[in-house]
N, C-alpha and C positions, 0 to 999 in steps of 0.2 A: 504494500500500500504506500503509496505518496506521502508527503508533505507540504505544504504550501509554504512560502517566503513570500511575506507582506511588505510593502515597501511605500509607506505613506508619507505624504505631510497635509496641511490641512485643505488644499486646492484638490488633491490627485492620489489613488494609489494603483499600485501595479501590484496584480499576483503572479508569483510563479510559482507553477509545479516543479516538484523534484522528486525524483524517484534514481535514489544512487543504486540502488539494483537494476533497474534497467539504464543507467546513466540519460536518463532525461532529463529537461532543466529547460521549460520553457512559459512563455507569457500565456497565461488561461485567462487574464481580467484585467480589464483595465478602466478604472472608476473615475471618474470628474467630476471634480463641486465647484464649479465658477462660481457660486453665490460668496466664495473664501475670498474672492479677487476684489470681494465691493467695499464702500465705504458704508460705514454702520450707517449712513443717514437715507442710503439706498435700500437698504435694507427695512426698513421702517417704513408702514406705510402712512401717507395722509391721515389714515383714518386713527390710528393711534394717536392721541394727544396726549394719554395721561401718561406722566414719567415713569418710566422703568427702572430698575434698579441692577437688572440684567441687560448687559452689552449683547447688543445684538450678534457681532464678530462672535463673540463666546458661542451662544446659543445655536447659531450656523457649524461650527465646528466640534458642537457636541452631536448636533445630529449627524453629523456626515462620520462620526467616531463609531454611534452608534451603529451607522448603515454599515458599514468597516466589518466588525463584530457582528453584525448579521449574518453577513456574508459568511464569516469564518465557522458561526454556529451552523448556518447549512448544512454546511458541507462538512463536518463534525459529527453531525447529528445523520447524513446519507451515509456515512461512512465513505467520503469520497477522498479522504483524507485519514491521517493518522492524525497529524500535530502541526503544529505551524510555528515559523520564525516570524519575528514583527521586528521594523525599524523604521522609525520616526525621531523628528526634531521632538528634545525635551517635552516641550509643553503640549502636544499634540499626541505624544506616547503617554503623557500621564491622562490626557483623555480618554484614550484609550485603554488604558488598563482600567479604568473609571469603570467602562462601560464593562467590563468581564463575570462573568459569574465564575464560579468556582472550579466548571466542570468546564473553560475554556482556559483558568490562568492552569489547570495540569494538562493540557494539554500543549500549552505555550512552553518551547522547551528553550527557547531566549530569546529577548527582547532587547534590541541596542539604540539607545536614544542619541541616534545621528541620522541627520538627513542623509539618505541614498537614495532618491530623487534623481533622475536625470545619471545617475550612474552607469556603465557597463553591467554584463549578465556578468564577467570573470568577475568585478568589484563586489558586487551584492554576495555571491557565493564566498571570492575569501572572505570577506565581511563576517559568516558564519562560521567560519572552518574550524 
């Protein structure tokens, strides 16, 4: 059975499968939250007046963590996977680990708070090694 290697930050992630028995090592998903690219006052519509006390930038980035972690429980829960790698910028990896239940942080077999965004397929795997 596989494993997935997550590669996020709060705009974008990439999954790859890896399967070191069959030596495969390739892109399954590939996720986009342009809503992370806006400025909180775009995000907010007219019709909200009354103040918030929660940043909308947050709130955008906790849902697209949680969509993240959806994705991961799927295919956890299909058995279409074993376990999974995550790596993320600090503050986007503690979202993410936010968003985990118990029966996803054992199956997370490490988590490295560095962007590898925009990396090589050889970078993200020594990255792991």
């Amino acid at each position: 059975m596989a494993d997935w290697i997550v590669v996020a930050d709060a705009s974008k992630a990439v999954v790859y499968l890896q399967d070191k028995l069959e030596g495969v090592f390739e892109e399954v998903m590939d996720l986009a939250h342009p809503e992370a690219r806006l400025k909180a006052s775009d995000l907010v519509s007219d019709a909200q007046t009354i103040p918030s006390k929660s940043d909308p930038c947050h709130t955008e980035n906790q849902r697209f963590a949680r969509d993240i972690i959806a994705k991961i429980r799927h295919a956890l829960d299909t058995n279409e996977i074993r376990g999974f790698y995550l790596s993320a910028p600090p503050q986007f990896l503690g979202l993410l680990r936010d968003a985990m239940d118990d029966h996803l942080r054992k199956a997370l077999y490490k988590d490295i708070d560095k962007n590898l965004s925009g990396s090589s397929h050889r970078e993200v795997v020594a990255a792991f090694a």
